[in-house]
N, C-alpha and C positions, 0 to 999 in steps of 0.2 A: 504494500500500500504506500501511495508517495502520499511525505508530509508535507505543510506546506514550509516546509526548512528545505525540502529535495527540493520544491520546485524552484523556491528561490533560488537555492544554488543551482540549476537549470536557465533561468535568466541569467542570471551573472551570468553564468557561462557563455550564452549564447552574445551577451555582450560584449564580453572580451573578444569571443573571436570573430564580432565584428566589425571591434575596433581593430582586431590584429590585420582584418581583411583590406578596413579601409588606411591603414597607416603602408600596409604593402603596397598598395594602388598608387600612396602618394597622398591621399585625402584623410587629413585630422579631423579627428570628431568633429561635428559639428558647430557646440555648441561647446566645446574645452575650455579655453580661451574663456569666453563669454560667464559659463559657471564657477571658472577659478574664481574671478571676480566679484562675481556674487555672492559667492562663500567667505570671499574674504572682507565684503562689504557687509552681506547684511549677518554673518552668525563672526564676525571677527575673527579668523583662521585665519591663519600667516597661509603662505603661499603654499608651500611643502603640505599643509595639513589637508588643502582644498585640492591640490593636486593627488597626493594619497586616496581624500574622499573619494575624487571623481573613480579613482584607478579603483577603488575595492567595493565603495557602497553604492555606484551610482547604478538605477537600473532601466532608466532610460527618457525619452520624454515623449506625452502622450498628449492629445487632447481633451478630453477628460478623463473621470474612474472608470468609466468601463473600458476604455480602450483598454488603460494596464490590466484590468479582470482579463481581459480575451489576453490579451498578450501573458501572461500569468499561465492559466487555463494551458494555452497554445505551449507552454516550456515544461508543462508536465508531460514524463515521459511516457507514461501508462494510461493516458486518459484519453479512453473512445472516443473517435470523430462526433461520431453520432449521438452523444450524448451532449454535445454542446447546446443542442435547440431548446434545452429544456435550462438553462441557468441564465437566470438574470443579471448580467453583466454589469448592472449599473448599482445593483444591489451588491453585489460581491467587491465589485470596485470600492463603495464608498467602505464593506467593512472593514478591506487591505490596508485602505490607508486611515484608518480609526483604531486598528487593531495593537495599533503600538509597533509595529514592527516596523515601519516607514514611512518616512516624512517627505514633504512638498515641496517644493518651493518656483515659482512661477516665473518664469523669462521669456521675454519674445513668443507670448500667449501661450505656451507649449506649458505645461505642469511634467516638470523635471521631478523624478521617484528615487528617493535616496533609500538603501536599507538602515536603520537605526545600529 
């Protein structure tokens, strides 16, 4: 049975190696740059801490909870296609990020998902 601890390390993962994809290609994150700064503006992080952040906790940016719920959902490894029709995404979204386990923070209209 995956927890929701597997799935989260399931996104991580799948983020790293899409950051490893686009730094191979020549393309940095997106939005790297842009969230060091705001980590170091709005929660006071030296540079090294927002950069660390982004490298281990960051788990992506969505436009709103459900999108992260589907995108969640979508990095567990064990979970039938076909059962997707039946979860409310918007419902699930807002209890991930209520849940305590990961926090927000808003840029360039995107809602950026940090792990705690």
């Amino acid at each position: 049975m995956t927890t929701i601890w597997d799935a989260d390390m399931n996104l991580h993962d799948a983020f790293l190696a899409r950051k490893a994809e686009e730094k191979a290609h020549g393309n940095e994150h997106e939005y790297g740059e842009a969230l060091i700064e705001a980590l170091m503006k709005r929660r006071g992080y030296s540079r090294q801490h927002a950069q660390e952040t982004l490298e281990t906790e960051y788990r992506g940016a969505f436009d709103h909870a459900a999108d992260f719920a589907e995108h969640f959902v979508d990095s567990m490894a064990h979970f039938p296609d076909f059962l997707s029709v039946f979860i409310d995404y918007e419902r699930l979204g807002k209890w991930l990020l209520t849940s305590g386990t990961y926090q927000t923070m808003t840029l360039e209209e995107k809602m950026h998902v940090f792990k705690r």
